[in-house]
PDB file with SEQRES, HELIX, SHEET and CRYST1 records, atoms N, CA, C and O in Angstrom:
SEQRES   1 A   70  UNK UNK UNK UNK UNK UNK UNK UNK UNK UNK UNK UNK UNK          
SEQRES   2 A   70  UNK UNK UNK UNK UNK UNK UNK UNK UNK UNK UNK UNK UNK          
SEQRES   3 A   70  UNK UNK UNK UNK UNK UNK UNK UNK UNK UNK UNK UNK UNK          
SEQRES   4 A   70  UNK UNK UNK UNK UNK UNK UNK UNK UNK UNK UNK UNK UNK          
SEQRES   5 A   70  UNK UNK UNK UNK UNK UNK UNK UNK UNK UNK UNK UNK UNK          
SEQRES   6 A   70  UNK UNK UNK UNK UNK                                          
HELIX    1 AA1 UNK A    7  UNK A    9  5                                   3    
HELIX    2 AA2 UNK A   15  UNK A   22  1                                   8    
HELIX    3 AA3 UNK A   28  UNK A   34  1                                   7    
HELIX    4 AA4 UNK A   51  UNK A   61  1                                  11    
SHEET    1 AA1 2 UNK A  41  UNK A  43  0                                        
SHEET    2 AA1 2 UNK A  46  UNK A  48 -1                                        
CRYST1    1.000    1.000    1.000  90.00  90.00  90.00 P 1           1          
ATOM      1  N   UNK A   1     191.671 106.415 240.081  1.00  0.00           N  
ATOM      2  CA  UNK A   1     191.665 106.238 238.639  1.00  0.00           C  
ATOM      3  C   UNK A   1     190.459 106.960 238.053  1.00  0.00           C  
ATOM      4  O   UNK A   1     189.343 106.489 238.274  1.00  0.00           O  
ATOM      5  N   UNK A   2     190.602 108.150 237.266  1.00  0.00           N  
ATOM      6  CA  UNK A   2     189.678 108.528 236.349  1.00  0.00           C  
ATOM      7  C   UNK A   2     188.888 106.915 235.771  1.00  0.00           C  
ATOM      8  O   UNK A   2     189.267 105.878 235.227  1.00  0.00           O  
ATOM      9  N   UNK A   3     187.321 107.628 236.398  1.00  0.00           N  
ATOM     10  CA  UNK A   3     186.366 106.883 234.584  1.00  0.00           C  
ATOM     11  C   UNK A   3     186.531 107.130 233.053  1.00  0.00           C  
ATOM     12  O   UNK A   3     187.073 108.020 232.398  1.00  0.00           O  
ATOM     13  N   UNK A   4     185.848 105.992 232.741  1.00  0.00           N  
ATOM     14  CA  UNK A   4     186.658 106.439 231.117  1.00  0.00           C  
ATOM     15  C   UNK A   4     184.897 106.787 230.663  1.00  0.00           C  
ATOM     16  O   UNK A   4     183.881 106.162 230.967  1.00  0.00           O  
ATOM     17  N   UNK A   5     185.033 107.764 230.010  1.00  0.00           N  
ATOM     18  CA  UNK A   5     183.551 108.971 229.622  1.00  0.00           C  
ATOM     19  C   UNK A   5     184.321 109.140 228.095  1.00  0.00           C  
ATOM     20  O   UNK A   5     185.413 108.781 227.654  1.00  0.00           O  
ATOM     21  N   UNK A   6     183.248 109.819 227.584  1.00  0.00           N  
ATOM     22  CA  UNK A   6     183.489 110.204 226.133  1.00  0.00           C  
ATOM     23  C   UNK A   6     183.250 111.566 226.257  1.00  0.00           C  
ATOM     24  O   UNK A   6     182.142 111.897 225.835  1.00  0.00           O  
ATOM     25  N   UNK A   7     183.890 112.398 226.673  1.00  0.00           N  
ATOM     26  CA  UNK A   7     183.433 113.824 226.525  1.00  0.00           C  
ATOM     27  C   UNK A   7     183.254 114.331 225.463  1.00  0.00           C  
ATOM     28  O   UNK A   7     182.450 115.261 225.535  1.00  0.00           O  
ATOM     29  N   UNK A   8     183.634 114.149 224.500  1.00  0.00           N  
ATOM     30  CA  UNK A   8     183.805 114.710 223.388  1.00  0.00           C  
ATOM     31  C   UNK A   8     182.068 114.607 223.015  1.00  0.00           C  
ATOM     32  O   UNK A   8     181.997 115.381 222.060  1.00  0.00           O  
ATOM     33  N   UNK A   9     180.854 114.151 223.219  1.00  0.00           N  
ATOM     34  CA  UNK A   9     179.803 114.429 223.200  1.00  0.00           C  
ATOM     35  C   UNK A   9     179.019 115.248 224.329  1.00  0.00           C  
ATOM     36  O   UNK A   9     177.828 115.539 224.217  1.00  0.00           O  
ATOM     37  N   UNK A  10     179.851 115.604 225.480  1.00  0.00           N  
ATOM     38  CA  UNK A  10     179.780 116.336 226.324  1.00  0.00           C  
ATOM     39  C   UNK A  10     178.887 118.125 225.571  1.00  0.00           C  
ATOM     40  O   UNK A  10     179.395 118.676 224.594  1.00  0.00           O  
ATOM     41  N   UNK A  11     177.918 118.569 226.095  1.00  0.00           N  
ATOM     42  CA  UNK A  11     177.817 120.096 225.374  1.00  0.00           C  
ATOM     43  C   UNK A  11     177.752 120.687 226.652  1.00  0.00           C  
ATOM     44  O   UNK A  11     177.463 120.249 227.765  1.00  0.00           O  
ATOM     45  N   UNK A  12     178.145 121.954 226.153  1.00  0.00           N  
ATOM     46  CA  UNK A  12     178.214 122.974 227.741  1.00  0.00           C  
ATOM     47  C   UNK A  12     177.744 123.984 227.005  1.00  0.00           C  
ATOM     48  O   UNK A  12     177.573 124.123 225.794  1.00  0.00           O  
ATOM     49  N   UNK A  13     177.461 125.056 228.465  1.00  0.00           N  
ATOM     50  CA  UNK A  13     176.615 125.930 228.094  1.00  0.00           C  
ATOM     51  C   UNK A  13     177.243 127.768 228.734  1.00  0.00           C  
ATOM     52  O   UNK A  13     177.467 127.586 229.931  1.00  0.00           O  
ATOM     53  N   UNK A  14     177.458 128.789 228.504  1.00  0.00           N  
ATOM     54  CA  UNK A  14     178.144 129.717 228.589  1.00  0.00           C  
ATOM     55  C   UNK A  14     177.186 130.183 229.884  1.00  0.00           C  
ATOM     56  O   UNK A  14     176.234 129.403 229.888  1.00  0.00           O  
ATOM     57  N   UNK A  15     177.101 130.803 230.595  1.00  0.00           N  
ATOM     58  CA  UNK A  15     176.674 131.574 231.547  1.00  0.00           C  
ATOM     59  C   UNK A  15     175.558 132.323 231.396  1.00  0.00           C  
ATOM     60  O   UNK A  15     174.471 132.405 231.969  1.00  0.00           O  
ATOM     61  N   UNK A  16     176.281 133.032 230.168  1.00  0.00           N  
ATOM     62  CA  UNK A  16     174.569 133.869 229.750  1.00  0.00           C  
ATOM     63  C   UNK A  16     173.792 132.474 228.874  1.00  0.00           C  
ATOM     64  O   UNK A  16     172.608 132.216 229.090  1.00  0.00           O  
ATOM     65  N   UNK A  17     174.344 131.928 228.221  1.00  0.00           N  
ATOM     66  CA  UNK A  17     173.241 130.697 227.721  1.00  0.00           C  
ATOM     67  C   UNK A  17     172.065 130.443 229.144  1.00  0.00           C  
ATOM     68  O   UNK A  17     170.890 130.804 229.212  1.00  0.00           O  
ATOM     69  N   UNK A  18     172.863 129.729 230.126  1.00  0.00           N  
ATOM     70  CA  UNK A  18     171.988 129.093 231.120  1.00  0.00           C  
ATOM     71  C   UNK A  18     170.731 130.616 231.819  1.00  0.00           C  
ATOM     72  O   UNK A  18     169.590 130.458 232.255  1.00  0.00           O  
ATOM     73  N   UNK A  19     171.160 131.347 231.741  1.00  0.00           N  
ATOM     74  CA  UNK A  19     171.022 132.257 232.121  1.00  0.00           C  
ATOM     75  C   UNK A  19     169.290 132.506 231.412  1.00  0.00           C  
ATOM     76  O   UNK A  19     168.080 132.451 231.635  1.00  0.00           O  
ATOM     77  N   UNK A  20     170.167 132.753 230.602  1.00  0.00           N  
ATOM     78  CA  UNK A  20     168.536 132.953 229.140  1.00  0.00           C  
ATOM     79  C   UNK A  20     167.465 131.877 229.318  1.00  0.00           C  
ATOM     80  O   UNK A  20     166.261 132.100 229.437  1.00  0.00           O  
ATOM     81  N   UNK A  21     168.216 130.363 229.321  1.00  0.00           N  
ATOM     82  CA  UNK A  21     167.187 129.476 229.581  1.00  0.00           C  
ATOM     83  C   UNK A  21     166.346 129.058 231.074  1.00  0.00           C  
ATOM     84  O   UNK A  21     165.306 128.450 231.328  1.00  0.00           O  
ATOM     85  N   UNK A  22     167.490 129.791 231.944  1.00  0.00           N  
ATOM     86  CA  UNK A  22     166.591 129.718 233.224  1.00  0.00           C  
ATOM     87  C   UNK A  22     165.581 131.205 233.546  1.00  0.00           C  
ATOM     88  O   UNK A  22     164.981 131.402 234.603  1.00  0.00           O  
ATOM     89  N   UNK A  23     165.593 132.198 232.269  1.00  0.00           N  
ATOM     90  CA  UNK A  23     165.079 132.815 232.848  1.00  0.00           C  
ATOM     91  C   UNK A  23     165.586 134.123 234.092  1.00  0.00           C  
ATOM     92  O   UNK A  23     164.733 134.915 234.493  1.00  0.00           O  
ATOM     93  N   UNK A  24     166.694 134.179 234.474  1.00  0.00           N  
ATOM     94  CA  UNK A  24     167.718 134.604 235.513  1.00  0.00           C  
ATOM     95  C   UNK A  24     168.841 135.378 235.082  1.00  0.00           C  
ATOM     96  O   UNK A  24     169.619 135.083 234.175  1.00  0.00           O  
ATOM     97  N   UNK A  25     168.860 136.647 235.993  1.00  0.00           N  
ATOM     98  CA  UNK A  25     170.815 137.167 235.407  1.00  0.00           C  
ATOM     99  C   UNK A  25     171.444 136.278 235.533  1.00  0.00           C  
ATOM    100  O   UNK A  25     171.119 135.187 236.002  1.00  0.00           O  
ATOM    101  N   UNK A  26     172.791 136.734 234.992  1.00  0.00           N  
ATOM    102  CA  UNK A  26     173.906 136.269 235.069  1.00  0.00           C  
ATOM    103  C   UNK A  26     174.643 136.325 236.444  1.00  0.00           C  
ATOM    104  O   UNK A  26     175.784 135.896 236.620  1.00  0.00           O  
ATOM    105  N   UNK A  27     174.010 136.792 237.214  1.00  0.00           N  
ATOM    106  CA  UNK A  27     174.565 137.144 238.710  1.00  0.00           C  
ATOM    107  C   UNK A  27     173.473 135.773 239.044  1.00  0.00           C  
ATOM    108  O   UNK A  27     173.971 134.954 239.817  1.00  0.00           O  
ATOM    109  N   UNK A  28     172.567 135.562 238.728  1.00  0.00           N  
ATOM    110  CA  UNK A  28     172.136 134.319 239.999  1.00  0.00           C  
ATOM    111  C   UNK A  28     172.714 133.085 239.622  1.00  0.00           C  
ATOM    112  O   UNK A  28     172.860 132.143 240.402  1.00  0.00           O  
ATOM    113  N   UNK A  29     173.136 133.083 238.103  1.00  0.00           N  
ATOM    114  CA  UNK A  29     173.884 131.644 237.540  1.00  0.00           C  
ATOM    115  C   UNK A  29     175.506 131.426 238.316  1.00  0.00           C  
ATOM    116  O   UNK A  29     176.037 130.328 238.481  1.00  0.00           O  
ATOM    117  N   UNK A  30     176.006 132.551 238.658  1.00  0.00           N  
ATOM    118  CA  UNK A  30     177.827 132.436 239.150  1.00  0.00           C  
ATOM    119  C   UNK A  30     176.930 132.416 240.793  1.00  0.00           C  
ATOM    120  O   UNK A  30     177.523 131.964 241.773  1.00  0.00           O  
ATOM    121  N   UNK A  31     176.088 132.727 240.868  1.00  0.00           N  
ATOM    122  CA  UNK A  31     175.811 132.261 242.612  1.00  0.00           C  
ATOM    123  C   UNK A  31     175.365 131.213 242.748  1.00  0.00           C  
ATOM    124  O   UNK A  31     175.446 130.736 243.880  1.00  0.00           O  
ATOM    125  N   UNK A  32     174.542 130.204 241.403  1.00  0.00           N  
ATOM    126  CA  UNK A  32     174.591 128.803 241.966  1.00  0.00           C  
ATOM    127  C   UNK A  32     175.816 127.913 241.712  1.00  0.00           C  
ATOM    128  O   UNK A  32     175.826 126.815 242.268  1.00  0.00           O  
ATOM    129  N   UNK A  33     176.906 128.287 240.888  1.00  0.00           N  
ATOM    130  CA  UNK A  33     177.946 128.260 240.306  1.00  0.00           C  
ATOM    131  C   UNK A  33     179.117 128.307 241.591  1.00  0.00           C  
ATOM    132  O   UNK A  33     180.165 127.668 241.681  1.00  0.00           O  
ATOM    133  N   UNK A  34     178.643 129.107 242.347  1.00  0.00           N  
ATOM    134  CA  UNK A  34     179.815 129.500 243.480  1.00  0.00           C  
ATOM    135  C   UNK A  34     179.428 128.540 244.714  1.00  0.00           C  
ATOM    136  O   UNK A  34     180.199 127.970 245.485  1.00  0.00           O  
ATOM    137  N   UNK A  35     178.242 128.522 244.693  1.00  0.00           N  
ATOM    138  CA  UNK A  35     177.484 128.014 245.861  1.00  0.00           C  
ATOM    139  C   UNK A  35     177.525 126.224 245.560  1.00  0.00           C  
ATOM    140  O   UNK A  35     177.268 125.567 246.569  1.00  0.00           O  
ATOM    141  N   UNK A  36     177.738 125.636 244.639  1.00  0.00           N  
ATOM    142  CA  UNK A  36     177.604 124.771 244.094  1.00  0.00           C  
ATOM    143  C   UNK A  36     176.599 124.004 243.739  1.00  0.00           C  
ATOM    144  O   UNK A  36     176.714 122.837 243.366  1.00  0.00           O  
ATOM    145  N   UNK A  37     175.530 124.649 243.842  1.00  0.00           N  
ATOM    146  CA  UNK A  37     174.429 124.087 243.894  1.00  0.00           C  
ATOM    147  C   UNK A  37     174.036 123.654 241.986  1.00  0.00           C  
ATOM    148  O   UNK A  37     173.013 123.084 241.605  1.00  0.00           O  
ATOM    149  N   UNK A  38     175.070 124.085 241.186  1.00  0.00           N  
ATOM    150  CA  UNK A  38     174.992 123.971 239.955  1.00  0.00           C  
ATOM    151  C   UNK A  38     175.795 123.876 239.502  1.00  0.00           C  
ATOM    152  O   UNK A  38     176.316 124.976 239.320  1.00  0.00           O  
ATOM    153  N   UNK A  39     176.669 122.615 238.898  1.00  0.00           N  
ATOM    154  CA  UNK A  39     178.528 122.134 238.879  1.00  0.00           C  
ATOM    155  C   UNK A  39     178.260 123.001 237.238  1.00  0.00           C  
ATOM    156  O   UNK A  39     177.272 123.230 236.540  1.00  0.00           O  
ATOM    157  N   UNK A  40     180.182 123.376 237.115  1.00  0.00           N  
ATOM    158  CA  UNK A  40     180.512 124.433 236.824  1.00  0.00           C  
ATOM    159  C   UNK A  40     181.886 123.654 236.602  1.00  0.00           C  
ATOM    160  O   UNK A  40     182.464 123.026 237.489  1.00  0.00           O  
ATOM    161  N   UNK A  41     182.486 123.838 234.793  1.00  0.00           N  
ATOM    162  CA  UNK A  41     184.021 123.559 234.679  1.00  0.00           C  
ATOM    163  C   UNK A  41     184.584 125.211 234.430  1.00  0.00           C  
ATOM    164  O   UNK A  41     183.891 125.903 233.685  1.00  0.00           O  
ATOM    165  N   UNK A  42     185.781 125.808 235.025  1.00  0.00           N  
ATOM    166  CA  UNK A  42     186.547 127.132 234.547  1.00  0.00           C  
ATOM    167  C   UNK A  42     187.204 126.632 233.618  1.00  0.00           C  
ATOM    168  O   UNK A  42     187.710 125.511 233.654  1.00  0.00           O  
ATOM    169  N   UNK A  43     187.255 127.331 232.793  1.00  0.00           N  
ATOM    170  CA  UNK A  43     188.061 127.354 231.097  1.00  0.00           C  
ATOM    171  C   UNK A  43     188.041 128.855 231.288  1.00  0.00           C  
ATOM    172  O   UNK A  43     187.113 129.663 231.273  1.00  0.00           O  
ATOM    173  N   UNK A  44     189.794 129.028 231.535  1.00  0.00           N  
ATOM    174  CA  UNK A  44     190.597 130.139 231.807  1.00  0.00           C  
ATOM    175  C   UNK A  44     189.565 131.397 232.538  1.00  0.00           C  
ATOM    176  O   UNK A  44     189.550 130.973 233.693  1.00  0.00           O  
ATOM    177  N   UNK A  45     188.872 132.424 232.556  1.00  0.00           N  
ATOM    178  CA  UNK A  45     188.543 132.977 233.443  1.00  0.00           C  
ATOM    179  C   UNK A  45     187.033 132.714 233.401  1.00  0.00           C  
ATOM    180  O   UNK A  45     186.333 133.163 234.309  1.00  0.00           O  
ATOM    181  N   UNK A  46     186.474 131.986 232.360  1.00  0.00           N  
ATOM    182  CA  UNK A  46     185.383 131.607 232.326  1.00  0.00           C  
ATOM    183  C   UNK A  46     184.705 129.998 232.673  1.00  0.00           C  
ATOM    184  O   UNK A  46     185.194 128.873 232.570  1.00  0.00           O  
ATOM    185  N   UNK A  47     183.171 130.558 233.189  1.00  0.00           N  
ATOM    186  CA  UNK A  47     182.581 129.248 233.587  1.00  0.00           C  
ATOM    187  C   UNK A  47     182.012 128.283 232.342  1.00  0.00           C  
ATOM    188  O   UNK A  47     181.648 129.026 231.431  1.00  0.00           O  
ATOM    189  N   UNK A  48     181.855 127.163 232.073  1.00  0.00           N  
ATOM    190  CA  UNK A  48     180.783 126.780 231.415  1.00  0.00           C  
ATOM    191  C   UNK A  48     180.038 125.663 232.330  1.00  0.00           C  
ATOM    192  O   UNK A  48     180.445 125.314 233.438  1.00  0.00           O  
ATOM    193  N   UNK A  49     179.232 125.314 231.880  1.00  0.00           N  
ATOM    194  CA  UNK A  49     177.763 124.673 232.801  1.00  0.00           C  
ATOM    195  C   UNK A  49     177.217 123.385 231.393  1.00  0.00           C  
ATOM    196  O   UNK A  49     176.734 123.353 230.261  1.00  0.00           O  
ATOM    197  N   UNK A  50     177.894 122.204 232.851  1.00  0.00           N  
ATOM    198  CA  UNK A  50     176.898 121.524 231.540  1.00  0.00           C  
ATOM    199  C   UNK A  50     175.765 120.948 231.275  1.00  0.00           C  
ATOM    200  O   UNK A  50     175.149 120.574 232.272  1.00  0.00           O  
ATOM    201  N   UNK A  51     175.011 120.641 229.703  1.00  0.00           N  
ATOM    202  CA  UNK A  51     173.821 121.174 229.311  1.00  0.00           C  
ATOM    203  C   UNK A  51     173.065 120.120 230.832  1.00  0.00           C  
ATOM    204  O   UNK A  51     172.351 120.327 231.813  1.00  0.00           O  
ATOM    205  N   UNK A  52     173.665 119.174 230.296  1.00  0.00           N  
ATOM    206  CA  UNK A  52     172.595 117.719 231.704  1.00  0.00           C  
ATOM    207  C   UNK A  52     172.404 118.268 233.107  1.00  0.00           C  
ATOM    208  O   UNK A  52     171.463 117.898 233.809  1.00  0.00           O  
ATOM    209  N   UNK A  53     173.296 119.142 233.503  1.00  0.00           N  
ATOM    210  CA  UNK A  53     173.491 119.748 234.931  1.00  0.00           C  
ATOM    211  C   UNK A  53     171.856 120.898 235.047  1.00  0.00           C  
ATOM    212  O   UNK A  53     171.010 121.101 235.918  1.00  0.00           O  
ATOM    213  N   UNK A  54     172.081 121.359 233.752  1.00  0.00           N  
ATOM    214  CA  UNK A  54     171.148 122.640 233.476  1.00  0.00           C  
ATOM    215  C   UNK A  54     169.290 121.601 233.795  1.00  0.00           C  
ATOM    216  O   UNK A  54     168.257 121.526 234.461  1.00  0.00           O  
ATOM    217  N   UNK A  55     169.944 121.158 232.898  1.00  0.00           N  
ATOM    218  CA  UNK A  55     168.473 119.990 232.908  1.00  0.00           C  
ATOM    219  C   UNK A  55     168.313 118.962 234.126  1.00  0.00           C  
ATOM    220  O   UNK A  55     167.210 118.487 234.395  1.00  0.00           O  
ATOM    221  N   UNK A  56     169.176 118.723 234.667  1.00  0.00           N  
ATOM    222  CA  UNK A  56     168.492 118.046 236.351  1.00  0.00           C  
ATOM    223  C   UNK A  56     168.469 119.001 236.938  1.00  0.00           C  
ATOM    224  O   UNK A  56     167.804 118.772 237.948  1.00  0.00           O  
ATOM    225  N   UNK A  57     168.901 120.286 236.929  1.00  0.00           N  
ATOM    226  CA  UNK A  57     168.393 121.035 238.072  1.00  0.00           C  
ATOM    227  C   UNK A  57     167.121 121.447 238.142  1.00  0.00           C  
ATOM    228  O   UNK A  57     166.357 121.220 239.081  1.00  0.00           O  
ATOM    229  N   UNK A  58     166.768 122.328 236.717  1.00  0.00           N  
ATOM    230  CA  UNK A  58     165.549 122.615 236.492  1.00  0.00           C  
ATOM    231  C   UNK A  58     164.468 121.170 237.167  1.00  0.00           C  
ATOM    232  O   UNK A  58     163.644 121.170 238.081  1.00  0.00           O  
ATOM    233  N   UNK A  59     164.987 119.941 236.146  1.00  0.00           N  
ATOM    234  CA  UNK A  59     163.885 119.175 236.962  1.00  0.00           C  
ATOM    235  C   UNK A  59     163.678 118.909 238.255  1.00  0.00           C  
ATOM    236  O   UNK A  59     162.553 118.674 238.698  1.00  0.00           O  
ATOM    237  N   UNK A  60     164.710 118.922 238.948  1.00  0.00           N  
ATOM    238  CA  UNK A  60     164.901 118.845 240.748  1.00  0.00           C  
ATOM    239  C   UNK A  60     163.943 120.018 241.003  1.00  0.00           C  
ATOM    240  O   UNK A  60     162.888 119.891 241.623  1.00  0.00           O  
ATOM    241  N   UNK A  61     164.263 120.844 240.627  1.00  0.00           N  
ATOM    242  CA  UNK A  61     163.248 122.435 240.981  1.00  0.00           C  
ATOM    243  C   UNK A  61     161.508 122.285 240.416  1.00  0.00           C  
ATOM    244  O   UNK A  61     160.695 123.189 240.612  1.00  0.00           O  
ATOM    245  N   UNK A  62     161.198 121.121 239.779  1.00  0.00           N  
ATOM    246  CA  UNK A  62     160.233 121.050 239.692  1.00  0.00           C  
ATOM    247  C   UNK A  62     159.602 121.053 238.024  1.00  0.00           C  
ATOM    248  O   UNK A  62     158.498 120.557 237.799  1.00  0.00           O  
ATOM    249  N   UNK A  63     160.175 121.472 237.267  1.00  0.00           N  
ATOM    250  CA  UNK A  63     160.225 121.705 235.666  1.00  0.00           C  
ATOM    251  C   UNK A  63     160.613 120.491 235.377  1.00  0.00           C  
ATOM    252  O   UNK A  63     161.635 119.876 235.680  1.00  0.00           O  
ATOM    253  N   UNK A  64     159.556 120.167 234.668  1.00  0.00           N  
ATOM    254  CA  UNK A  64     159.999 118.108 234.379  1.00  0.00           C  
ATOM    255  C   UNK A  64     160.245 117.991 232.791  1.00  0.00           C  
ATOM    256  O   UNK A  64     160.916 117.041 232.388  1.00  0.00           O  
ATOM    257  N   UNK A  65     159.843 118.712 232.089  1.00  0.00           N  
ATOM    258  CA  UNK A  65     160.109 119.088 230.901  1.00  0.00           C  
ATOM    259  C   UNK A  65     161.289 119.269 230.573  1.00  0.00           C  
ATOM    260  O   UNK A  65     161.989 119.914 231.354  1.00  0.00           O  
ATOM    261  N   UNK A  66     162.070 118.593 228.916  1.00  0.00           N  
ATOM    262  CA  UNK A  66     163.093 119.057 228.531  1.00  0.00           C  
ATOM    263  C   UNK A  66     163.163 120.626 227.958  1.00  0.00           C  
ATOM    264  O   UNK A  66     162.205 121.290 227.562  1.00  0.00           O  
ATOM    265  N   UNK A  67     164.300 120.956 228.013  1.00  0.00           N  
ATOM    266  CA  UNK A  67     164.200 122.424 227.065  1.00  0.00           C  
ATOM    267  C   UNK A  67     164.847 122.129 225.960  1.00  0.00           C  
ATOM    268  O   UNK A  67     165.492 121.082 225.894  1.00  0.00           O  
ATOM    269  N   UNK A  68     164.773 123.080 224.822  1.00  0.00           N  
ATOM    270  CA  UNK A  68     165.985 122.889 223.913  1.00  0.00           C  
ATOM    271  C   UNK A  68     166.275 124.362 223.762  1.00  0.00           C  
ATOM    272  O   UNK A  68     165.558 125.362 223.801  1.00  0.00           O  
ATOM    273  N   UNK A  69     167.924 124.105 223.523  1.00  0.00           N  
ATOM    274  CA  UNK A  69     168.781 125.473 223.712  1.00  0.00           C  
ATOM    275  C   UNK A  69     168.780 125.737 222.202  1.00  0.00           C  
ATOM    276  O   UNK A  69     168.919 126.944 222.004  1.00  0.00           O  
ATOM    277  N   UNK A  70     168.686 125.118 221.206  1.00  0.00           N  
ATOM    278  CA  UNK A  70     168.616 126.348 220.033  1.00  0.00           C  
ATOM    279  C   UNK A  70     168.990 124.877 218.888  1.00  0.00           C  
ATOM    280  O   UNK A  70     169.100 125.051 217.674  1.00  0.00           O  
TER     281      UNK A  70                                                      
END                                                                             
């Protein structure tokens, strides 16, 4: 049985977004993306990344600080 979540407050983030905010091409974001080391929904040939995923990783990696995307 699916959890019941509210996605609809869910924000995601485009590839080059995460990209910009980590600092990183777009080639190292689809390699943590592939690798899974950074969960990833496809919407038709594209990835999006979402924003909370972006933000525990960074902090797992050591960046304890929030960011803000814009």
């Amino acid at each position: 049985m699916v959890e019941s979540q509210n996605f609809a407050s869910a924000r995601f983030m485009t590839v080059a977004e995460v990209a910009d905010v980590m600092r990183v091409s777009k080639m190292t974001v689809y390699r943590l993306v592939h690798s899974g080391e950074l969960p990833a929904v496809r919407f038709g040939r594209s990835y999006r990344v979402p924003e909370n995923a972006v933000q525990e990783y960074l902090r797992a990696a050591g960046f304890g600080r929030d960011f803000n995307t814009g």
